[in-house]
N, CA, C and O atoms as a GROMACS GRO file, in nm:
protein
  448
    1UNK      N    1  -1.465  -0.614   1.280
    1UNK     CA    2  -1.381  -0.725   1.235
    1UNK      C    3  -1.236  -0.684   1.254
    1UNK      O    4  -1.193  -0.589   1.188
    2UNK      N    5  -1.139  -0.764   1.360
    2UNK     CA    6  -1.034  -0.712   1.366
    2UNK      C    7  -0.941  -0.803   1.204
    2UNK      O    8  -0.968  -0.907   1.145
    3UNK      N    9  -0.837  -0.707   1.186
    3UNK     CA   10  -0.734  -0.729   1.078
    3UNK      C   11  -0.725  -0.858   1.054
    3UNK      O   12  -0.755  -0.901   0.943
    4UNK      N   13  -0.677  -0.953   1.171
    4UNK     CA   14  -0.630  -1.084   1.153
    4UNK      C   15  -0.761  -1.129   1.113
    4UNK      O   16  -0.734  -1.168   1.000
    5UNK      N   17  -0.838  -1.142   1.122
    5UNK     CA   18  -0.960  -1.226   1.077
    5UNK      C   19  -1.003  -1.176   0.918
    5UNK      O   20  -1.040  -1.261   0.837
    6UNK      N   21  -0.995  -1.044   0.883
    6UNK     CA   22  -1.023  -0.946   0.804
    6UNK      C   23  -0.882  -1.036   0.681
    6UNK      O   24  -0.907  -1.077   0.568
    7UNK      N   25  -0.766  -1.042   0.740
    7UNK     CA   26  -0.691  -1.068   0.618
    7UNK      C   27  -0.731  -1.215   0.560
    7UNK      O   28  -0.738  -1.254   0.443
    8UNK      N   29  -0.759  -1.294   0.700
    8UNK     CA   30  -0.752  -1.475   0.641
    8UNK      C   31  -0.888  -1.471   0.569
    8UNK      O   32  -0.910  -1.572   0.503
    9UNK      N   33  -0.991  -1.371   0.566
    9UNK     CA   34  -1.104  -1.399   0.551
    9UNK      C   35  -1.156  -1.365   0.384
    9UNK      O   36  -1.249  -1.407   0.316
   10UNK      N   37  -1.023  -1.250   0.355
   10UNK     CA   38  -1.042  -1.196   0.259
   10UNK      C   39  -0.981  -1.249   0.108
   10UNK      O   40  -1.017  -1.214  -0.004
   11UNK      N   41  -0.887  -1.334   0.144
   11UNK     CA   42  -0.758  -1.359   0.039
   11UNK      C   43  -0.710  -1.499   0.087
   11UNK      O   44  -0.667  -1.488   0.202
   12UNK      N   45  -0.704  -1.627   0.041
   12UNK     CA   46  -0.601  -1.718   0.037
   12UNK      C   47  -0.453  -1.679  -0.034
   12UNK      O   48  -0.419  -1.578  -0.097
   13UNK      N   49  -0.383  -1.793  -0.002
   13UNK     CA   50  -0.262  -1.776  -0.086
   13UNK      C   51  -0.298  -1.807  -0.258
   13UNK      O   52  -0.351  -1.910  -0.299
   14UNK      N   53  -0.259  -1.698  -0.336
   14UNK     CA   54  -0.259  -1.715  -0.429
   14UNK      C   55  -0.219  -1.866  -0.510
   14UNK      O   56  -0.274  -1.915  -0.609
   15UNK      N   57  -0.096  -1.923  -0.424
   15UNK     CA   58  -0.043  -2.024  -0.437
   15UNK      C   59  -0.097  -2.180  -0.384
   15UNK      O   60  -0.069  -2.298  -0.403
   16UNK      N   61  -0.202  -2.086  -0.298
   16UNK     CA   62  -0.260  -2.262  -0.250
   16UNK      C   63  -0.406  -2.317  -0.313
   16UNK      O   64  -0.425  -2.434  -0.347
   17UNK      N   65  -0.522  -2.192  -0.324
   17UNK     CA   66  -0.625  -2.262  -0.306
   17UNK      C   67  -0.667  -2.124  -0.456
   17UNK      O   68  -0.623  -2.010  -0.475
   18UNK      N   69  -0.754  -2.197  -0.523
   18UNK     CA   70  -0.804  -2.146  -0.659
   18UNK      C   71  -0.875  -2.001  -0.586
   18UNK      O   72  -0.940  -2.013  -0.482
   19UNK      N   73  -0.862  -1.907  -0.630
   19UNK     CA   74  -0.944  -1.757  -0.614
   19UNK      C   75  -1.040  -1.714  -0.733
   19UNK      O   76  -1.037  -1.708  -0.856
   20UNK      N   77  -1.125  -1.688  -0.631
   20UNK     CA   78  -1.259  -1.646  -0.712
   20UNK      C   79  -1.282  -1.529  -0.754
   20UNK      O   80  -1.244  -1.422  -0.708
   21UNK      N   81  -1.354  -1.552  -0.852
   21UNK     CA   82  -1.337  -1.367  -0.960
   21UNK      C   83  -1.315  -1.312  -0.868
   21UNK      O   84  -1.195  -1.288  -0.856
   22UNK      N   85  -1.402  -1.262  -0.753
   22UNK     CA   86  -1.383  -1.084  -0.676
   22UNK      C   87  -1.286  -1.118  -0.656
   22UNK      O   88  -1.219  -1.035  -0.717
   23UNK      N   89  -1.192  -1.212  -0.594
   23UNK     CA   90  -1.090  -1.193  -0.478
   23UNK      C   91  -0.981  -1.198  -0.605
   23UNK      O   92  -0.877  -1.134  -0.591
   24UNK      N   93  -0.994  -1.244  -0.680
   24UNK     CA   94  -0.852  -1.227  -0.852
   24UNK      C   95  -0.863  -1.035  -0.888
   24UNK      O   96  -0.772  -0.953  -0.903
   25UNK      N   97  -1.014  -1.020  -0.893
   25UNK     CA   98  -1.049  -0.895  -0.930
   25UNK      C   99  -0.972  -0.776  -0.819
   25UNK      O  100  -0.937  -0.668  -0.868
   26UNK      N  101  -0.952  -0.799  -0.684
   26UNK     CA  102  -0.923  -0.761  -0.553
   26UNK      C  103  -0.782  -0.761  -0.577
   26UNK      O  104  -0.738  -0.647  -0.594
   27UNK      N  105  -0.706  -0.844  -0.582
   27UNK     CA  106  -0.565  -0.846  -0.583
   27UNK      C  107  -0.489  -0.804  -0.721
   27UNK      O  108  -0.369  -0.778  -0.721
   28UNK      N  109  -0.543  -0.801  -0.799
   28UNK     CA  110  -0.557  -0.735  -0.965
   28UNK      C  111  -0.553  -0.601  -0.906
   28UNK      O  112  -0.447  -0.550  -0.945
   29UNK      N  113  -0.588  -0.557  -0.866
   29UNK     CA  114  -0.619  -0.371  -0.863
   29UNK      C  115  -0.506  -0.325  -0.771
   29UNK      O  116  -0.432  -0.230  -0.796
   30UNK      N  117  -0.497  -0.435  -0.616
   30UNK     CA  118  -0.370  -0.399  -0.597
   30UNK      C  119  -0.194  -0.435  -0.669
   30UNK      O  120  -0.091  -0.372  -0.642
   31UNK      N  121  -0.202  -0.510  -0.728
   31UNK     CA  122  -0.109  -0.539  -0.800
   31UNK      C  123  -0.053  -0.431  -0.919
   31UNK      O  124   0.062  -0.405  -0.952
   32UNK      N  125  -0.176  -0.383  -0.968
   32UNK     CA  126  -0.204  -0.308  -1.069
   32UNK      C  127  -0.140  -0.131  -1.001
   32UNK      O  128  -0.057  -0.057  -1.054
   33UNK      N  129  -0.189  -0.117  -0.915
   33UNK     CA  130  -0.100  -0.007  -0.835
   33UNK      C  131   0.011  -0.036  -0.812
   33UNK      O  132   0.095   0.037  -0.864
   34UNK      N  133   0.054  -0.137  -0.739
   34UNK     CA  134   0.212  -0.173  -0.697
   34UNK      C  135   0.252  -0.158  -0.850
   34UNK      O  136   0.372  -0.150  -0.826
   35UNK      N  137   0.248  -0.152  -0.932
   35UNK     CA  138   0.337  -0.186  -1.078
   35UNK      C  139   0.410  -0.068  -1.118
   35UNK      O  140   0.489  -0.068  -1.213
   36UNK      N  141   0.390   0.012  -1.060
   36UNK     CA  142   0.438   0.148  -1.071
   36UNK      C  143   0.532   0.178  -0.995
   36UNK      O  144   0.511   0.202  -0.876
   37UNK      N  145   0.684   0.184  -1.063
   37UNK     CA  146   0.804   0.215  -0.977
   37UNK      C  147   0.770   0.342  -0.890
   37UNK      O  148   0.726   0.306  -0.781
   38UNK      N  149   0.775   0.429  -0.900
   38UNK     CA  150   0.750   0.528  -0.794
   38UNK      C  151   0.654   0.516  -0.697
   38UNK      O  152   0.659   0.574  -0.589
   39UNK      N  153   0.548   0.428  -0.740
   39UNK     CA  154   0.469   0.401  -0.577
   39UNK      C  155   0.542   0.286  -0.515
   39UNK      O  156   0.472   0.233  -0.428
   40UNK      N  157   0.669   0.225  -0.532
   40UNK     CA  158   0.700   0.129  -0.478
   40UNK      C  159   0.819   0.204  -0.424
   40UNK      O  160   0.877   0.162  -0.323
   41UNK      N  161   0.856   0.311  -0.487
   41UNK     CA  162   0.990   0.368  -0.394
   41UNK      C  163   0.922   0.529  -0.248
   41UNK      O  164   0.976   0.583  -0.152
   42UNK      N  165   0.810   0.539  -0.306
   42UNK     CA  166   0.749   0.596  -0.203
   42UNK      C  167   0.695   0.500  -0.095
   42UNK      O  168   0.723   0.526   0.022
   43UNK      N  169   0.618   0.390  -0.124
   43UNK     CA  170   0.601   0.293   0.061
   43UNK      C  171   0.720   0.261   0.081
   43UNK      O  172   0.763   0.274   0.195
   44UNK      N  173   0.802   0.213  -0.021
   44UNK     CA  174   0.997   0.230   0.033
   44UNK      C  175   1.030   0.311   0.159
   44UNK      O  176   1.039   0.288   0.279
   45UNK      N  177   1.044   0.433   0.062
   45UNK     CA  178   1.092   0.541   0.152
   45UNK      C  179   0.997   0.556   0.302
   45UNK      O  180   1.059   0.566   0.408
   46UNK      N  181   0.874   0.556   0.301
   46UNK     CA  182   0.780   0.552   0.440
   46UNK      C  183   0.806   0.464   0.484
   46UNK      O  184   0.885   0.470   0.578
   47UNK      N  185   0.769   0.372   0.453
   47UNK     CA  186   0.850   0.221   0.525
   47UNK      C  187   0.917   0.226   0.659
   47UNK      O  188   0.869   0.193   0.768
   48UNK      N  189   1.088   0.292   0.622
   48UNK     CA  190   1.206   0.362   0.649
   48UNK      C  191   1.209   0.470   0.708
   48UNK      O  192   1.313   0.516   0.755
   49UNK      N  193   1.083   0.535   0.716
   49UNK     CA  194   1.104   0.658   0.834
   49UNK      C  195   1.075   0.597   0.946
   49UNK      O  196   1.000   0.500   0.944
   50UNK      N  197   1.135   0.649   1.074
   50UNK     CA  198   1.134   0.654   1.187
   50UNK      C  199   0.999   0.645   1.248
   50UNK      O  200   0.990   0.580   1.352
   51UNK      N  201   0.928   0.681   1.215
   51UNK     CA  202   0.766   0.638   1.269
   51UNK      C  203   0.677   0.582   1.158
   51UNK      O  204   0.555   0.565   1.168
   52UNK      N  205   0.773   0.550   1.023
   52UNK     CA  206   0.692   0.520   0.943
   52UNK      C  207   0.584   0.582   0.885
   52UNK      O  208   0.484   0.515   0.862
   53UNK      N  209   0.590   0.736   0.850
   53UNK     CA  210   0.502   0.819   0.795
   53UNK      C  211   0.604   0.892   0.740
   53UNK      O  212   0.723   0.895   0.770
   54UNK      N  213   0.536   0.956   0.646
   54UNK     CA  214   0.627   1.111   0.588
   54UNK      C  215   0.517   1.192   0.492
   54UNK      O  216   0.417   1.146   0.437
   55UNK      N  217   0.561   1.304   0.489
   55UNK     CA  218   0.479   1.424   0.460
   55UNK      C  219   0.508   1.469   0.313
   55UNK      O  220   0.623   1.473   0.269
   56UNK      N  221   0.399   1.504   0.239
   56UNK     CA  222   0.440   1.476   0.094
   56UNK      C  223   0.596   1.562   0.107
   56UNK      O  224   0.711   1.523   0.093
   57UNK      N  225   0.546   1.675   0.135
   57UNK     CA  226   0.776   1.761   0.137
   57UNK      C  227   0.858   1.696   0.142
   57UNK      O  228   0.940   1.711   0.051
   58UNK      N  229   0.881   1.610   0.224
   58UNK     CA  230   0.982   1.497   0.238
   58UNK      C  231   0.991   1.409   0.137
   58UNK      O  232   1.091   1.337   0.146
   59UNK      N  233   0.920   1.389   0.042
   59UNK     CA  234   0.913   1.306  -0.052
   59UNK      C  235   0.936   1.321  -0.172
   59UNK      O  236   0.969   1.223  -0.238
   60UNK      N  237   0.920   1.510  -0.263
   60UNK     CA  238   0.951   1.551  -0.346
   60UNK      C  239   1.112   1.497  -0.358
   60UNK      O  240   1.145   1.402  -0.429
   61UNK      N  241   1.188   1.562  -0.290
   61UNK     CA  242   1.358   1.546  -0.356
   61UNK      C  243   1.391   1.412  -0.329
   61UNK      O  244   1.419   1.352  -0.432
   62UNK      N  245   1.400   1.332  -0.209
   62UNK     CA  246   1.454   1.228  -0.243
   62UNK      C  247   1.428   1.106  -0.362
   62UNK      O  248   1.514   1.024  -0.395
   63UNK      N  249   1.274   1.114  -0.425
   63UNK     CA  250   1.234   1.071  -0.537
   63UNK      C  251   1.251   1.107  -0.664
   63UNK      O  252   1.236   1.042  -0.767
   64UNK      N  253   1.291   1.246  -0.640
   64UNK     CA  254   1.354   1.357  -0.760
   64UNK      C  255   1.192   1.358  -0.869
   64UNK      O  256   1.212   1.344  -0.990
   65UNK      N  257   1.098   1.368  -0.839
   65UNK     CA  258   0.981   1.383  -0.885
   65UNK      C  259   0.898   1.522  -0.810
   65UNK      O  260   0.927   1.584  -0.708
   66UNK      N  261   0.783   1.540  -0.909
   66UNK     CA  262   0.767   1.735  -0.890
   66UNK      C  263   0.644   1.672  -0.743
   66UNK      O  264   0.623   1.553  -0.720
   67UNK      N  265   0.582   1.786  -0.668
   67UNK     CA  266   0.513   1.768  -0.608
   67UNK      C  267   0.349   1.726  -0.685
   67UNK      O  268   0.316   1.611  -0.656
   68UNK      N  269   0.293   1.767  -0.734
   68UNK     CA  270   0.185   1.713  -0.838
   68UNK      C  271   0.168   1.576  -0.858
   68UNK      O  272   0.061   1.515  -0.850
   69UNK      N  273   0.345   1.500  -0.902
   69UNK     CA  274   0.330   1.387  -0.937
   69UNK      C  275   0.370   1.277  -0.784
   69UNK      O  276   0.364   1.154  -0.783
   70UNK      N  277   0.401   1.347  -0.691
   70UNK     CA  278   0.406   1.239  -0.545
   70UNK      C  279   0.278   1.234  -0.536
   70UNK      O  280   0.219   1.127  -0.525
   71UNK      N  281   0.198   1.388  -0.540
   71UNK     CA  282   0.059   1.417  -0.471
   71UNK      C  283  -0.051   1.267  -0.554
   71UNK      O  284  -0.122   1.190  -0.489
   72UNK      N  285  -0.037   1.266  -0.662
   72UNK     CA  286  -0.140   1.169  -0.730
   72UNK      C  287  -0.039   1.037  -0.669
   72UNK      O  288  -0.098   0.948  -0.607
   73UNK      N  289   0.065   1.029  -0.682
   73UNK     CA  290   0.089   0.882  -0.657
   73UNK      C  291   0.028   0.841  -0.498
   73UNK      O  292  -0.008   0.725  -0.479
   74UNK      N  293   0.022   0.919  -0.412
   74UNK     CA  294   0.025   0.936  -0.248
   74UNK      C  295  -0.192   0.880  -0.308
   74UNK      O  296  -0.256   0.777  -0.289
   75UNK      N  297  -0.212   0.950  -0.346
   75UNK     CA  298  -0.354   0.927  -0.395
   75UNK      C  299  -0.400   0.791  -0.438
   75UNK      O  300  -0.512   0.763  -0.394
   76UNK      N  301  -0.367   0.737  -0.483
   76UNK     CA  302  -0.389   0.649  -0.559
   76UNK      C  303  -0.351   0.591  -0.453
   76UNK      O  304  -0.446   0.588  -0.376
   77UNK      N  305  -0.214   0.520  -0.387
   77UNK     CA  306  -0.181   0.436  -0.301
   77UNK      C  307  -0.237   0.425  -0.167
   77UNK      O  308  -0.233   0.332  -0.086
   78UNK      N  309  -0.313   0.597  -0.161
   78UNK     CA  310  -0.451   0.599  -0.036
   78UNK      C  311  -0.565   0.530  -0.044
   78UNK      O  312  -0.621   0.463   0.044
   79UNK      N  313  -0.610   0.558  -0.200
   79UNK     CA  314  -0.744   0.537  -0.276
   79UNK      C  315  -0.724   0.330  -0.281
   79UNK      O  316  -0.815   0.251  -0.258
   80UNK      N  317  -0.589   0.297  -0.314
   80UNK     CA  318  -0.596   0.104  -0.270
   80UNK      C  319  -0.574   0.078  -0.148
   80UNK      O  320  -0.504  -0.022  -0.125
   81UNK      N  321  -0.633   0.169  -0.017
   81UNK     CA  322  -0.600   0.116   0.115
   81UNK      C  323  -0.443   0.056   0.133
   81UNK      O  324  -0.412  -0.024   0.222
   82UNK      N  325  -0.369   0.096   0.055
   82UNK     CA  326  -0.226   0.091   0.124
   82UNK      C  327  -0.150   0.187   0.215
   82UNK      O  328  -0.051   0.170   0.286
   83UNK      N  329  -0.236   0.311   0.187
   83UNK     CA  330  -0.168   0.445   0.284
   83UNK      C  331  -0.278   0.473   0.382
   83UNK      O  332  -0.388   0.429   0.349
   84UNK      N  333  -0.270   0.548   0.514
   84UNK     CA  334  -0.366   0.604   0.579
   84UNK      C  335  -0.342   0.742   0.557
   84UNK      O  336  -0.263   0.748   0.463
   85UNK      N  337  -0.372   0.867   0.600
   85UNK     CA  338  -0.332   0.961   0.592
   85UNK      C  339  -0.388   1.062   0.739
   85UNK      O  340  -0.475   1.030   0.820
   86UNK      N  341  -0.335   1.141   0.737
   86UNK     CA  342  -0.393   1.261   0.856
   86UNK      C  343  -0.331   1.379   0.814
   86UNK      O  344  -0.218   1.391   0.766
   87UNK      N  345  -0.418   1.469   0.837
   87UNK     CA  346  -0.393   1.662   0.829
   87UNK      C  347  -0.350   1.672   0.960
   87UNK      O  348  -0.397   1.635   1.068
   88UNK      N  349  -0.202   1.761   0.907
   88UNK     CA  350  -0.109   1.818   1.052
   88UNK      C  351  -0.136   2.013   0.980
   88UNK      O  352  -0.055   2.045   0.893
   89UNK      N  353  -0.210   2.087   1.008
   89UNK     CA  354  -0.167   2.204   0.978
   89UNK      C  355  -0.208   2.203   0.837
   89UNK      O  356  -0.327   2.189   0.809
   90UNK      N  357  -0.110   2.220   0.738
   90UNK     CA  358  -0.154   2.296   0.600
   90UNK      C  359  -0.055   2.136   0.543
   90UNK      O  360  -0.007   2.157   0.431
   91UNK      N  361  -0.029   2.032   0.580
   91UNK     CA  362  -0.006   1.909   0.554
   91UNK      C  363  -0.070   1.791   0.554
   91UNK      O  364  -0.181   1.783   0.607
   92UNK      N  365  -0.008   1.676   0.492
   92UNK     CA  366  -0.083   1.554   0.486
   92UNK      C  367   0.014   1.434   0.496
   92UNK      O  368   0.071   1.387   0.398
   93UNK      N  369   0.023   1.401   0.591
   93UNK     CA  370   0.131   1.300   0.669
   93UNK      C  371   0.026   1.105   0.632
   93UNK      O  372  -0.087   1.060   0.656
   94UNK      N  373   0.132   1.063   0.576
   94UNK     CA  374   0.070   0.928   0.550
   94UNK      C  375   0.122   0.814   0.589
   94UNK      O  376   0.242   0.817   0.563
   95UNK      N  377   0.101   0.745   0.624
   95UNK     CA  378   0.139   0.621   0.701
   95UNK      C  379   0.089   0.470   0.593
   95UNK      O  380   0.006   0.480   0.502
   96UNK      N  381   0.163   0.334   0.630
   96UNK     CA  382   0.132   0.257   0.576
   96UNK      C  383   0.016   0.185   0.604
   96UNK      O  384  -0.054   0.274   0.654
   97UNK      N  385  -0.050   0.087   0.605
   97UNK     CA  386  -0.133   0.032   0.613
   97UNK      C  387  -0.100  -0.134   0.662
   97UNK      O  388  -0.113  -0.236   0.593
   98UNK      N  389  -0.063  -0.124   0.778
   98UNK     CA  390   0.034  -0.303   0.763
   98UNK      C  391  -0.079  -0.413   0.708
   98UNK      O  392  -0.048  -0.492   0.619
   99UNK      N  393  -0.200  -0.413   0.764
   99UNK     CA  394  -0.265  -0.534   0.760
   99UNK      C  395  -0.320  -0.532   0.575
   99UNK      O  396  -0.345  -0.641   0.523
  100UNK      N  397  -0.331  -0.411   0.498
  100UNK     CA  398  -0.345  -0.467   0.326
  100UNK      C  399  -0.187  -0.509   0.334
  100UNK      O  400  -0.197  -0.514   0.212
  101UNK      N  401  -0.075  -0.539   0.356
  101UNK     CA  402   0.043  -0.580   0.310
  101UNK      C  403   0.049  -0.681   0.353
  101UNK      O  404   0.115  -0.767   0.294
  102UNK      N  405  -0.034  -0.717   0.499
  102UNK     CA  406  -0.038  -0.865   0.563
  102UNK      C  407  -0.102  -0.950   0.427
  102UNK      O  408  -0.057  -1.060   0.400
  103UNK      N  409  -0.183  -0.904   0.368
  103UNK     CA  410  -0.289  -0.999   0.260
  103UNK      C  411  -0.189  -1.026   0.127
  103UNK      O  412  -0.170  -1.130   0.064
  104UNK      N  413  -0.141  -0.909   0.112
  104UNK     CA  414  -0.052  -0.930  -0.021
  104UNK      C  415   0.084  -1.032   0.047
  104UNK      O  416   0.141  -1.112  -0.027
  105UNK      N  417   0.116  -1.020   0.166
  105UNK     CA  418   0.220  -1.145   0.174
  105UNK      C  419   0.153  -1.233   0.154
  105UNK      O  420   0.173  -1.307   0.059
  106UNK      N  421   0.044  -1.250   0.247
  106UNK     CA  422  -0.018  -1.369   0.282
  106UNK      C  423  -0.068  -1.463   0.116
  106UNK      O  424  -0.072  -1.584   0.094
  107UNK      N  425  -0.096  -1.359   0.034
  107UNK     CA  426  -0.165  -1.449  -0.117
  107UNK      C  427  -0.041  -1.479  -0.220
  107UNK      O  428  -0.073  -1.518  -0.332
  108UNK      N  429   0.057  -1.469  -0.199
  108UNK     CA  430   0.220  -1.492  -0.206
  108UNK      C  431   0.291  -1.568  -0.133
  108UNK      O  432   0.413  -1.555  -0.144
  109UNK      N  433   0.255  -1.633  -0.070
  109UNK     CA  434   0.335  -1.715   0.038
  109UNK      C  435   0.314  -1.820   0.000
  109UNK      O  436   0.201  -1.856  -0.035
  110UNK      N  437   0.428  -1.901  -0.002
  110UNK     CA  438   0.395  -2.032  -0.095
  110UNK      C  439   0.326  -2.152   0.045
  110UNK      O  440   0.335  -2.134   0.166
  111UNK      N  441   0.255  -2.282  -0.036
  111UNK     CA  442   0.231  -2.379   0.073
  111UNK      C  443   0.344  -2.414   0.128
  111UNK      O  444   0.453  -2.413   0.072
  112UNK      N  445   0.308  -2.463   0.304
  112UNK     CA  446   0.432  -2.561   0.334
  112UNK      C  447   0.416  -2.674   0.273
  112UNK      O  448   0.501  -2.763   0.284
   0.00000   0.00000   0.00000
């Protein structure tokens, strides 16, 4: 199932058409992660890199948070399919996930 079919298939607009338990239950859990300032200034900051990944190191100081507490946030924001991740060496480089962010625009987007 490619993405585009995967997002329209999964989520209406919150704003247009009534959602059914799973899919309230579905966007509840991601919402429920986004609520947390520091996971919103970490896909921030990735966002904004140059290839759009960064490696937890890179992420300790400019968040001014210890490594422990990026490491669980990076977790959690893996664990709601918002991050991908890959091992470079004795690292863990994470990337965003565009098409779960396609769904969260998409169930936010008001009718025309």
């Amino acid at each position: 199932m490619n993405s585009a079919n995967s997002t329209s298939s999964c989520c209406s607009s919150l704003l247009q058409n009534l959602l059914q338990p799973d899919e309230a239950a579905q966007m509840a859990a991601l919402f429920r992660v986004l609520g947390e300032s520091a996971r919103l200034q970490l896909l921030s900051y990735i966002a904004v890199q140059p290839a759009q990944e960064a490696c937890v190191c890179q992420l300790v100081e400019p968040l001014g948070l210890s490594q422990p507490t990026v490491s669980h946030h990076l977790k959690v924001l893996y664990e709601a399919g918002l991050l991908e991740k890959e091992r470079r060496g004795t690292w863990i480089y994470y990337r965003l996930v565009p098409a779960r962010f396609e769904i969260l625009r998409k169930a936010l987007t008001f009718p025309d």
